[in-house]
N, C-alpha and C positions, 0 to 999 in steps of 0.2 A: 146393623146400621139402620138408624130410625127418620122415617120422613113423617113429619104431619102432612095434614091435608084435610081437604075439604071441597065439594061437589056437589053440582044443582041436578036435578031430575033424574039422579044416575038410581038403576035400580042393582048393581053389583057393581063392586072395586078389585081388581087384581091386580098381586105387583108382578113384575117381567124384570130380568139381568137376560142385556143384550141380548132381548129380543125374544128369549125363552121365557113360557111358565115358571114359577119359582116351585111347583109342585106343591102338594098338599100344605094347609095352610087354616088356622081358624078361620071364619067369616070375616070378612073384616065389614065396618057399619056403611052402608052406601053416602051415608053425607058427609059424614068426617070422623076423624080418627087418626091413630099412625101404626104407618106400614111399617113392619120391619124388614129387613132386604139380608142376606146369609151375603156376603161381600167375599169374596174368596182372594186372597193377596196374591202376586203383587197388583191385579188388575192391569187395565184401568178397566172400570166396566161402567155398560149406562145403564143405571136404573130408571123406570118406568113404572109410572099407576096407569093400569087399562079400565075407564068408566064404562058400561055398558046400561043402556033404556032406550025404550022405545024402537027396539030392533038396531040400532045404530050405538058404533063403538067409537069413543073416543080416546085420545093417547098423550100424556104430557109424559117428558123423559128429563134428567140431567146426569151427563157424565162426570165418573167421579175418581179421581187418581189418587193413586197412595203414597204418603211419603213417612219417611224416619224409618231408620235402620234396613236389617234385612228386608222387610218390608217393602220398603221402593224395589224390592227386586233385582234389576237389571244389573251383572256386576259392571266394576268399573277399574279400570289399571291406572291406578294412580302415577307411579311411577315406575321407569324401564330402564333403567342407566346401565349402560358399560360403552367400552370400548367401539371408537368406530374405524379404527385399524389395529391389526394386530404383526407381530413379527411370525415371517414363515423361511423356515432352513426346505428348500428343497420340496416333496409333498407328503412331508410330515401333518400329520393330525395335532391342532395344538387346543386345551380347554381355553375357551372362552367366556365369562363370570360375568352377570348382570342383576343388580340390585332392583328389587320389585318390591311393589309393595299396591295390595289391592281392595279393592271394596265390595261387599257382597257376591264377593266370589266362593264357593265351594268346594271348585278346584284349578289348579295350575296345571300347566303343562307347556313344553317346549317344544317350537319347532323349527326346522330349517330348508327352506326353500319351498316352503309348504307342506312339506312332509314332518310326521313326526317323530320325533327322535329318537321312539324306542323306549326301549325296560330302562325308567332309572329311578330312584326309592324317591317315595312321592314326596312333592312339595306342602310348604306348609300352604295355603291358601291364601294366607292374609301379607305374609312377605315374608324375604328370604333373598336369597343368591340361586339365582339358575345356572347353570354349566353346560355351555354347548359344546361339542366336539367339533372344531373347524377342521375343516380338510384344507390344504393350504393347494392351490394358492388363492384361491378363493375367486372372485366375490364371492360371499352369502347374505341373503336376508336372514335375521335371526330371529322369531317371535315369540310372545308370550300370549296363550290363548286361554282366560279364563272363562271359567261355568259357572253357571248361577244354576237359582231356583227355574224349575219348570223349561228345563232348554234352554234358557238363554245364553250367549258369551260375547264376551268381546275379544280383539286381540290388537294386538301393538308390538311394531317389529321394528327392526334396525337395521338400516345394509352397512355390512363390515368388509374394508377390504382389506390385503395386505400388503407388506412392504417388505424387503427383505431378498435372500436367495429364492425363495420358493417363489415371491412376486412376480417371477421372471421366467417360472418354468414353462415346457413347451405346449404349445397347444396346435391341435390339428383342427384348423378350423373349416374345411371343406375336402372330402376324398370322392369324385364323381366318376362314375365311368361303369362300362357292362355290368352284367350279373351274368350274362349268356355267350356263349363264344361258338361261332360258325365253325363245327371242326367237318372235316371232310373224310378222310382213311385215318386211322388209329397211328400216332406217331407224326402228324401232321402239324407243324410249330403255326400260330397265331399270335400274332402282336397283336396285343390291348393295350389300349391308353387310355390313362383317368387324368384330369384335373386337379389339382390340389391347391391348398392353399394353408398357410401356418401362422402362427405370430409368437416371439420368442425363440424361434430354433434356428440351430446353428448349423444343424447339417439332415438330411434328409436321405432316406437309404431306401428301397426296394425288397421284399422278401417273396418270396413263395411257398407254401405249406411251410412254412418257418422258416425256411434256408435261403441265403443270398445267391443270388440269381448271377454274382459274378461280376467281374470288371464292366461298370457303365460310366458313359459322361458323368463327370459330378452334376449334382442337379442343384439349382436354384433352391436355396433354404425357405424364401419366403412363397415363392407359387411356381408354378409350373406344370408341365404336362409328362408324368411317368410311366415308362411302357415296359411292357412286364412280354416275355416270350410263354406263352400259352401253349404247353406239349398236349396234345386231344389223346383218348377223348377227355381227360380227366376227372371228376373236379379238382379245380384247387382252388385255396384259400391264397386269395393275394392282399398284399398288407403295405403298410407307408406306416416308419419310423421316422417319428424327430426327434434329435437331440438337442438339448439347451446346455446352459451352463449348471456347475453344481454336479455332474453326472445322472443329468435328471435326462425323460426319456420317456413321450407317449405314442402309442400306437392305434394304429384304425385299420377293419380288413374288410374286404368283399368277397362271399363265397361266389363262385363262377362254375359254371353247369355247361356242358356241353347240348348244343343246340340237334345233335346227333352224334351217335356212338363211334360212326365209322366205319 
């Protein structure tokens, strides 16, 4: 890239790119002439003639951006289409397909809740169909994050929910209570209680190290407070089942440690 120019009392001219020496370089004339500038794509960069006379430096700059084709650099996701609900039977994995198509991208890649999705045979870059693996019953953001030249990328995502039997399955949306249990002599029963709370379940059950703890009140499917008999010193693993419809069914546990052996 070529700049003329032209300068009063200068007794040396140097060009500068943002701010650095351009490195070795013919002389160039102190009163006029043109500089050529090594521009390295996609920028943007400013170039600069540095005058120097008279013990004093002087500094004119213009920045300069680039455009057409790869060149501009910075990719860009033209377009991201699919689906913004999908059908879920239960918590089946269903593929989910979105039409893409991009611009000075290098490469593609898929992801899902900001994680990336894993080994799967690479995309073309410029467009194509991406395949997401939905876990149902979702939500998920689904995104498509392209690379350019020199580290760059953009990305563009889509939140997808579902509908269906799986839309409906359970979820344990709070399990609170010890981690520690006051045991006293070895064989010594302790009642703990946690907190709970669900959404979508239909019935709600107690275990300990896997096994049902026995005839209790039925308990409240959507909240309530479940107390689990603590034999010391142990540990045990105690756990909250919810079931939905569909014979669907999740679980959450808390390890608990005796606070003394006994």
């Amino acid at each position: 890239m070529s700049f003329d120019y032209e300068t009063k009392n200068a007794e040396a001219v140097d060009p500068e790119i943002d701010g650095q020496p351009v490195g070795a370089q013919a002389g160039y004339d102190p009163d006029s002439g043109t500089m050529n500038f090594p521009y390295l794509c996609p920028g943007p960069h400013t170039l600069a003639i540095s005058a120097t006379g008279n013990d004093q430096t002087v500094l004119k700059s213009q920045k300069v951006t680039s455009t057409g084709g790869s060149a501009a650099g910075k990719p860009e996701i033209v377009t991201f289409d699919g689906p913004s609900t999908v059908t879920c039977q239960g918590t089946q994995t269903v593929p989910v397909d979105f039409q893409y198509e991009t611009k000075n991208a290098t490469t593609v890649d898929p992801e899902i809740d900001g994680e990336p999705v894993g080994a799967q045979a690479g995309y073309d870059p410029s467009s194509g169909t991406m395949s997401f693996p939905y876990v149902c019953p979702g939500p998920h953001t689904l995104a498509i994050v392209a690379g350019g030249a020199n580290g760059q990328s953009a990305t563009k995502s889509a939140n997808v929910k579902s509908s269906g039997s799986g839309a409906s399955a359970p979820k344990i949306l709070e399990f609170n209570g010890p981690d520690v249990a006051s045991c006293g002599t070895s064989g010594d029963t302790v009642t703990l209680s946690y907190s709970y709370r669900t959404q979508n379940a239909t019935a709600v059950e107690p275990s300990i190290d896997g096994e049902n703890p026995g005839a209790q009140a039925g308990y409240n499917p959507a909240h309530g407070t479940m107390r689990f008999a603590y034999v010391c010193p142990g540990p045990h693993t105690l756990t909250i089942t919810a079931f939905g419809n569909y014979d669907t069914s999740t679980s959450k546990s808390i390890d608990v440690a005796p606070s003394s052996a006994g």
